[in-house]
PDB file of N, CA, C and O in Angstrom:
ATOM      1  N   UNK A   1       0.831  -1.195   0.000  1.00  0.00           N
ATOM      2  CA  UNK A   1       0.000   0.000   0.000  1.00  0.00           C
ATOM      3  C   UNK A   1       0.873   1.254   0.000  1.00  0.00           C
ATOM      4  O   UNK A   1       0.680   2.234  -0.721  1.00  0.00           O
ATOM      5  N   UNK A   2       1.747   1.126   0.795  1.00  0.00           N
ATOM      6  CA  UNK A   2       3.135   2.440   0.989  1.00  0.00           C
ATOM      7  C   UNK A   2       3.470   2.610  -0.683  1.00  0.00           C
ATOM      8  O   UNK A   2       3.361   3.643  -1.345  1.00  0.00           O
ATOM      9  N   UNK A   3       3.787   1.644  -1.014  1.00  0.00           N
ATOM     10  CA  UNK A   3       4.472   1.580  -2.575  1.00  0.00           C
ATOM     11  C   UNK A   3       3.550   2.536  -3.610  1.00  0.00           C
ATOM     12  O   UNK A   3       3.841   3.444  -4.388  1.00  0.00           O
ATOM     13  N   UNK A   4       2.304   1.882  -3.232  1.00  0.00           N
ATOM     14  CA  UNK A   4       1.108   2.442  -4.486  1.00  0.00           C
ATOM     15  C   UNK A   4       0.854   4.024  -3.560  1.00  0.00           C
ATOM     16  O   UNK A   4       0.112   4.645  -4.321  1.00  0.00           O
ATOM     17  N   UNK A   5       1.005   4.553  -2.839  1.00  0.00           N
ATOM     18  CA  UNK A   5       1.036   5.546  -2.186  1.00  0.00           C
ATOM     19  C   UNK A   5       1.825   6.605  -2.671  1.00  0.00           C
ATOM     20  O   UNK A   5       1.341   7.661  -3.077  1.00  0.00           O
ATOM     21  N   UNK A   6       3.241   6.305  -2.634  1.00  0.00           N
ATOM     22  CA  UNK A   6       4.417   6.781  -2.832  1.00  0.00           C
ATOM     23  C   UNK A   6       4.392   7.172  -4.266  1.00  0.00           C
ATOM     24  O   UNK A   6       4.917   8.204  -4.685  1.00  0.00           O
ATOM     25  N   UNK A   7       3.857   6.439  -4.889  1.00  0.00           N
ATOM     26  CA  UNK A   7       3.664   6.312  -6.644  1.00  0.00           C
ATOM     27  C   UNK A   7       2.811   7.456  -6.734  1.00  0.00           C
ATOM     28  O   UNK A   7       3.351   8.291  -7.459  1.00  0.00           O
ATOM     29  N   UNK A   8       2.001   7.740  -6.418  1.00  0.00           N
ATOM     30  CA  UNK A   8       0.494   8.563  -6.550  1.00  0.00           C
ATOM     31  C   UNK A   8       1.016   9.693  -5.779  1.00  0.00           C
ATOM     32  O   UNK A   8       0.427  10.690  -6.196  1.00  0.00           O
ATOM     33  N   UNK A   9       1.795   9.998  -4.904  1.00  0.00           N
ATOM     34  CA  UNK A   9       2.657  10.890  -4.818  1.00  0.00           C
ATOM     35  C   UNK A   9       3.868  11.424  -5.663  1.00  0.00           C
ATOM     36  O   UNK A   9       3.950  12.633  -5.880  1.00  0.00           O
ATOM     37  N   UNK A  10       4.928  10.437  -6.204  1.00  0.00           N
ATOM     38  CA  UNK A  10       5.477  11.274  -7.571  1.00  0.00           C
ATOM     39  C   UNK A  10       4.674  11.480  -8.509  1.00  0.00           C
ATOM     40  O   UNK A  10       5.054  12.422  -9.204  1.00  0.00           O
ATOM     41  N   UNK A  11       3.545  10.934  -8.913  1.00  0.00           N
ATOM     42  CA  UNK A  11       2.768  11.257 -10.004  1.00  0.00           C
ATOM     43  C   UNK A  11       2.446  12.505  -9.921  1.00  0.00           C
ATOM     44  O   UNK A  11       2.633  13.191 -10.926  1.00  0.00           O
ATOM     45  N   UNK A  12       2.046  12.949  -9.068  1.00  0.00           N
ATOM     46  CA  UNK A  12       1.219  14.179  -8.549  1.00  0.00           C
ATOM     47  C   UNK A  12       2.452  15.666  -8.604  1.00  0.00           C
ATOM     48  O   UNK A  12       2.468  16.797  -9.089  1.00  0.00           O
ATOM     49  N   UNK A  13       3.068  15.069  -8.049  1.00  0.00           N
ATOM     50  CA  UNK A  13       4.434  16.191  -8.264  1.00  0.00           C
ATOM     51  C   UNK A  13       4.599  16.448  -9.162  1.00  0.00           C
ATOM     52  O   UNK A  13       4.682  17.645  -9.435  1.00  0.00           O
ATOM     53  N   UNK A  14       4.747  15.425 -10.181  1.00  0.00           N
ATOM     54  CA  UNK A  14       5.312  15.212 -11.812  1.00  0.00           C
ATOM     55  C   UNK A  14       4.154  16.207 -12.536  1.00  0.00           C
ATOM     56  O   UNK A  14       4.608  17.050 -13.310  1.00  0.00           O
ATOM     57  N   UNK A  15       2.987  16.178 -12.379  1.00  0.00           N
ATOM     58  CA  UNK A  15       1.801  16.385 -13.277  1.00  0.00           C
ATOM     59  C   UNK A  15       1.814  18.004 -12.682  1.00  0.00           C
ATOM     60  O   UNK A  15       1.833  19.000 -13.405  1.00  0.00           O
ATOM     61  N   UNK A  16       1.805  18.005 -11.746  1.00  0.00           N
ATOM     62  CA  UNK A  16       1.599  19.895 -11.205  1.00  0.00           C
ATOM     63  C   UNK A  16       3.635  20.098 -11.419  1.00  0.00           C
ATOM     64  O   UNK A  16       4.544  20.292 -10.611  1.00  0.00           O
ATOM     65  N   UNK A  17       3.615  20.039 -11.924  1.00  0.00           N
ATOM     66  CA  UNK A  17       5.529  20.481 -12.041  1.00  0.00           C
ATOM     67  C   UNK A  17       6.224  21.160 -10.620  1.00  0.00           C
ATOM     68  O   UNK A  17       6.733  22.266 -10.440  1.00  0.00           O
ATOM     69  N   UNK A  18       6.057  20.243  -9.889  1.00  0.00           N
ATOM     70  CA  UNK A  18       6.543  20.559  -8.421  1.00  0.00           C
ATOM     71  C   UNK A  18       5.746  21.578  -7.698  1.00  0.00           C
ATOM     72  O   UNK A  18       6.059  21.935  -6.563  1.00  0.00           O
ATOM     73  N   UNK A  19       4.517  22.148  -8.460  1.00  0.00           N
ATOM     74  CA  UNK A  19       3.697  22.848  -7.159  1.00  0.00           C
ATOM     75  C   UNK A  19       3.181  22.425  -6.372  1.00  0.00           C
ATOM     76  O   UNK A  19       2.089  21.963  -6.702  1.00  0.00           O
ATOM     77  N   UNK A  20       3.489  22.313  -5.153  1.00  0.00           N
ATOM     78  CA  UNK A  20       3.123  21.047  -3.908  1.00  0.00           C
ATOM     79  C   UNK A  20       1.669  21.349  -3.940  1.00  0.00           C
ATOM     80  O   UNK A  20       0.822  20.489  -4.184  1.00  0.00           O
ATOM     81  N   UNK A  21       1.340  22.884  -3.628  1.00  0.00           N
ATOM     82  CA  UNK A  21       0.048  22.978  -3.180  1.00  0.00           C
ATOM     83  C   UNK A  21      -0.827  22.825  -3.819  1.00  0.00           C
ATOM     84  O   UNK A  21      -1.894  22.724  -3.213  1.00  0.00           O
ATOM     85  N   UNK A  22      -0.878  22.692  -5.859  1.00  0.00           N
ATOM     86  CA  UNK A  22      -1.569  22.339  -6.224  1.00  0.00           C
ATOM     87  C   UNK A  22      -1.422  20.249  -6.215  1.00  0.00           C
ATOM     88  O   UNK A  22      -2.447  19.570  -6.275  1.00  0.00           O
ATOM     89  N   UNK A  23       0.014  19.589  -6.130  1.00  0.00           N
ATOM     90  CA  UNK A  23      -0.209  18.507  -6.013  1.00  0.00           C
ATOM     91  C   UNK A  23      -1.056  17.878  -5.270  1.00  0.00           C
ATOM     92  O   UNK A  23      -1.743  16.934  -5.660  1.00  0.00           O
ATOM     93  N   UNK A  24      -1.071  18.596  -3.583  1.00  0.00           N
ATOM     94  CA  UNK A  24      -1.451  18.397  -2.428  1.00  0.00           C
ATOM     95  C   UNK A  24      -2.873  18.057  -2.830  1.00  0.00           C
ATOM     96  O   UNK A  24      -3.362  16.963  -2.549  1.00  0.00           O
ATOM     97  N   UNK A  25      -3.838  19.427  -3.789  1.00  0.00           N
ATOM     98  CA  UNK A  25      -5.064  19.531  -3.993  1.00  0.00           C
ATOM     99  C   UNK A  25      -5.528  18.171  -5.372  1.00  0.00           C
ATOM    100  O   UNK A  25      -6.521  17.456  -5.510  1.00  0.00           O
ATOM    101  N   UNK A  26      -4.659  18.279  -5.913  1.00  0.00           N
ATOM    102  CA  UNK A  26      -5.105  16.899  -6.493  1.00  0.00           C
ATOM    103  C   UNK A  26      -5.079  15.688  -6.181  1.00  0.00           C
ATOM    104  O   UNK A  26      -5.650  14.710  -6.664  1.00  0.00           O
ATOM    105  N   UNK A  27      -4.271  15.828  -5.206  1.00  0.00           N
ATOM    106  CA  UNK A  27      -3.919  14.344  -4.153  1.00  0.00           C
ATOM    107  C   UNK A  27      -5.382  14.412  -2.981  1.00  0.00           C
ATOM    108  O   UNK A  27      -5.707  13.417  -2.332  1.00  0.00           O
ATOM    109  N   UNK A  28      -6.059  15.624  -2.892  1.00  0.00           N
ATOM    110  CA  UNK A  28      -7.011  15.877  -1.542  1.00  0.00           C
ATOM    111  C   UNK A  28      -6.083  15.381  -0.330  1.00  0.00           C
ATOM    112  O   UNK A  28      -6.159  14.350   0.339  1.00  0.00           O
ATOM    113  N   UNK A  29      -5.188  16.448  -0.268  1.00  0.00           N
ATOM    114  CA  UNK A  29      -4.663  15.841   1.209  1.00  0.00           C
ATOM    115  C   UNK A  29      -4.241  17.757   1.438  1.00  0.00           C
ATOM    116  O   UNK A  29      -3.954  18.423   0.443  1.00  0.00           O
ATOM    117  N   UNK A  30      -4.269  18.286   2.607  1.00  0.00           N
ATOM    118  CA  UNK A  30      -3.398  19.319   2.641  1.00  0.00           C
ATOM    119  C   UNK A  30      -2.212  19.675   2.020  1.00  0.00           C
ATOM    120  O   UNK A  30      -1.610  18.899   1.277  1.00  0.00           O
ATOM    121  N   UNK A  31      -1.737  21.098   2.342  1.00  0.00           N
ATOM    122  CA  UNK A  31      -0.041  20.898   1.870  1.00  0.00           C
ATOM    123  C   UNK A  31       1.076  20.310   3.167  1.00  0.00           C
ATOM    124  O   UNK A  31       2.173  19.848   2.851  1.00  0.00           O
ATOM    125  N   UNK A  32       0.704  20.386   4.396  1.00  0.00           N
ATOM    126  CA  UNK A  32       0.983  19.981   5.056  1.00  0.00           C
ATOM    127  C   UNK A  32       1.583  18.456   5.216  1.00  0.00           C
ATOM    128  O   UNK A  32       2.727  18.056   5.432  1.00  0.00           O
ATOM    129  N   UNK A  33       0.140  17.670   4.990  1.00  0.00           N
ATOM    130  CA  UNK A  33       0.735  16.665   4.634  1.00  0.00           C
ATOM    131  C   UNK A  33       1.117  16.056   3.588  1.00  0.00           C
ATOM    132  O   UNK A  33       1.586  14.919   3.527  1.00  0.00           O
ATOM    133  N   UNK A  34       0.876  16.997   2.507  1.00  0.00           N
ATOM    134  CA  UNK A  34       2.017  16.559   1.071  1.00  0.00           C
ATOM    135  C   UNK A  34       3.555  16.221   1.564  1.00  0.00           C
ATOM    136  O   UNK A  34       4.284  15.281   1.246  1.00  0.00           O
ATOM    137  N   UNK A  35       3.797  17.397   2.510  1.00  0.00           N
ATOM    138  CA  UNK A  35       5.012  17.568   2.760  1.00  0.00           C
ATOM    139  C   UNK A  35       5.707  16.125   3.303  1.00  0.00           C
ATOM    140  O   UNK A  35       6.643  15.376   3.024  1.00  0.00           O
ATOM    141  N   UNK A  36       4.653  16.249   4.227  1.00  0.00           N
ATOM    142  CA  UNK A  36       4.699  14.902   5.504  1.00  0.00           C
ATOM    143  C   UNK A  36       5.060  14.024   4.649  1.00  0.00           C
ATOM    144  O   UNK A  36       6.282  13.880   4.675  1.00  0.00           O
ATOM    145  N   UNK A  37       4.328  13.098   3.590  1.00  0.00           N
ATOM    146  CA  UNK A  37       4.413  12.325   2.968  1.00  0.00           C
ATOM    147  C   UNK A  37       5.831  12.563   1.680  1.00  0.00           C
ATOM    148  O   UNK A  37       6.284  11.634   1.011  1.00  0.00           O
ATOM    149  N   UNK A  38       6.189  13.649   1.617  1.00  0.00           N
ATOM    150  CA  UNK A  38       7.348  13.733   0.734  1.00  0.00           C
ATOM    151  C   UNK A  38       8.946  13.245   1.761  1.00  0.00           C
ATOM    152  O   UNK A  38       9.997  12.669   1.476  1.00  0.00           O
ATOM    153  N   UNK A  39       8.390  13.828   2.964  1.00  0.00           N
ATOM    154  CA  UNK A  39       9.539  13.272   3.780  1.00  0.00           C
ATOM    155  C   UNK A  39       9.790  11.792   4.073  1.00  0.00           C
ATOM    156  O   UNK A  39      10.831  11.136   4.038  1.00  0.00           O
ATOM    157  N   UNK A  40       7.996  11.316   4.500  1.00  0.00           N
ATOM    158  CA  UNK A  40       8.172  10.232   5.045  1.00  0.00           C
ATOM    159  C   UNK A  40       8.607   9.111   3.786  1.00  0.00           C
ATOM    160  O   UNK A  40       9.214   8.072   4.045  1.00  0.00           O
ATOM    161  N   UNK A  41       8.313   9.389   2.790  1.00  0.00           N
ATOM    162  CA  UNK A  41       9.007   8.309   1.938  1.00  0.00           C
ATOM    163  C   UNK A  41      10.110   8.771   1.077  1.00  0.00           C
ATOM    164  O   UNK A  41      10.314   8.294  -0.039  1.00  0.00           O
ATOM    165  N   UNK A  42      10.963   9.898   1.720  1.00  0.00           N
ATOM    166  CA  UNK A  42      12.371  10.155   0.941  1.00  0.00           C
ATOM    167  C   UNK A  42      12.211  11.147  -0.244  1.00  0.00           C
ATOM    168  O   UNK A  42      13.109  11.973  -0.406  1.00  0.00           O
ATOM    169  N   UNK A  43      11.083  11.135  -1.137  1.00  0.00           N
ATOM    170  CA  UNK A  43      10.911  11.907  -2.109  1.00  0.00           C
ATOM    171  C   UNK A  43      11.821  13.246  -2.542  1.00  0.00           C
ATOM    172  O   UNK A  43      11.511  14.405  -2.270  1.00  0.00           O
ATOM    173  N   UNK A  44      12.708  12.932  -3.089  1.00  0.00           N
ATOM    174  CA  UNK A  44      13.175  14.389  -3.614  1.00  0.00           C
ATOM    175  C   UNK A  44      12.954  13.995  -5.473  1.00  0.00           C
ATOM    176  O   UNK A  44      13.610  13.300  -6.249  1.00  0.00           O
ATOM    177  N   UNK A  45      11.477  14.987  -5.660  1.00  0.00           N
ATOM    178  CA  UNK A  45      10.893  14.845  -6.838  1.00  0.00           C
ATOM    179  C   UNK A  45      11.555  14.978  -8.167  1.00  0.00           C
ATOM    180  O   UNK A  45      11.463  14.262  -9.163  1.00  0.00           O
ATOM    181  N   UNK A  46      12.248  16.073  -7.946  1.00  0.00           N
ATOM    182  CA  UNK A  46      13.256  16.532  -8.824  1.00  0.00           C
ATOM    183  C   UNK A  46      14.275  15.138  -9.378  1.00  0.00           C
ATOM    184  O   UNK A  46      14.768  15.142 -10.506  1.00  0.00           O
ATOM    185  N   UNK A  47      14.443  14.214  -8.588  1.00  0.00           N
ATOM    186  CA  UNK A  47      15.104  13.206  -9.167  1.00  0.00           C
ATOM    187  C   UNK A  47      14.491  11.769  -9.475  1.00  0.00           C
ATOM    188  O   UNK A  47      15.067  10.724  -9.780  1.00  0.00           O
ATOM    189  N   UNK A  48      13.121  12.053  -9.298  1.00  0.00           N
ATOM    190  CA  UNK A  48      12.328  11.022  -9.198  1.00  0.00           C
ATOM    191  C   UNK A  48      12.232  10.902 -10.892  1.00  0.00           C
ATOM    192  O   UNK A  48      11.551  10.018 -11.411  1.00  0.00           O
TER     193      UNK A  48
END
């Protein structure tokens, strides 16, 4: 589930070209926890 998570999180980055807060809003999660979730699974998008 982490995996398919994590995925749907670079996707989201990828598709809004690193604007978290619109990723965040297409993800329906805050930007807050966009963030949360960029940390908690390592994400540095830019190299994703």
């Amino acid at each position: 589930m982490a995996a398919l998570e994590r995925e749907q999180v670079v996707l989201a980055m990828k598709r809004c070209r690193g604007v978290k807060a619109q990723a965040a809003e297409a993800l329906g999660v805050s930007r807050p926890t966009l963030d949360r979730k960029l940390a908690e699974y390592g994400i540095d998008w830019l190299a994703e």
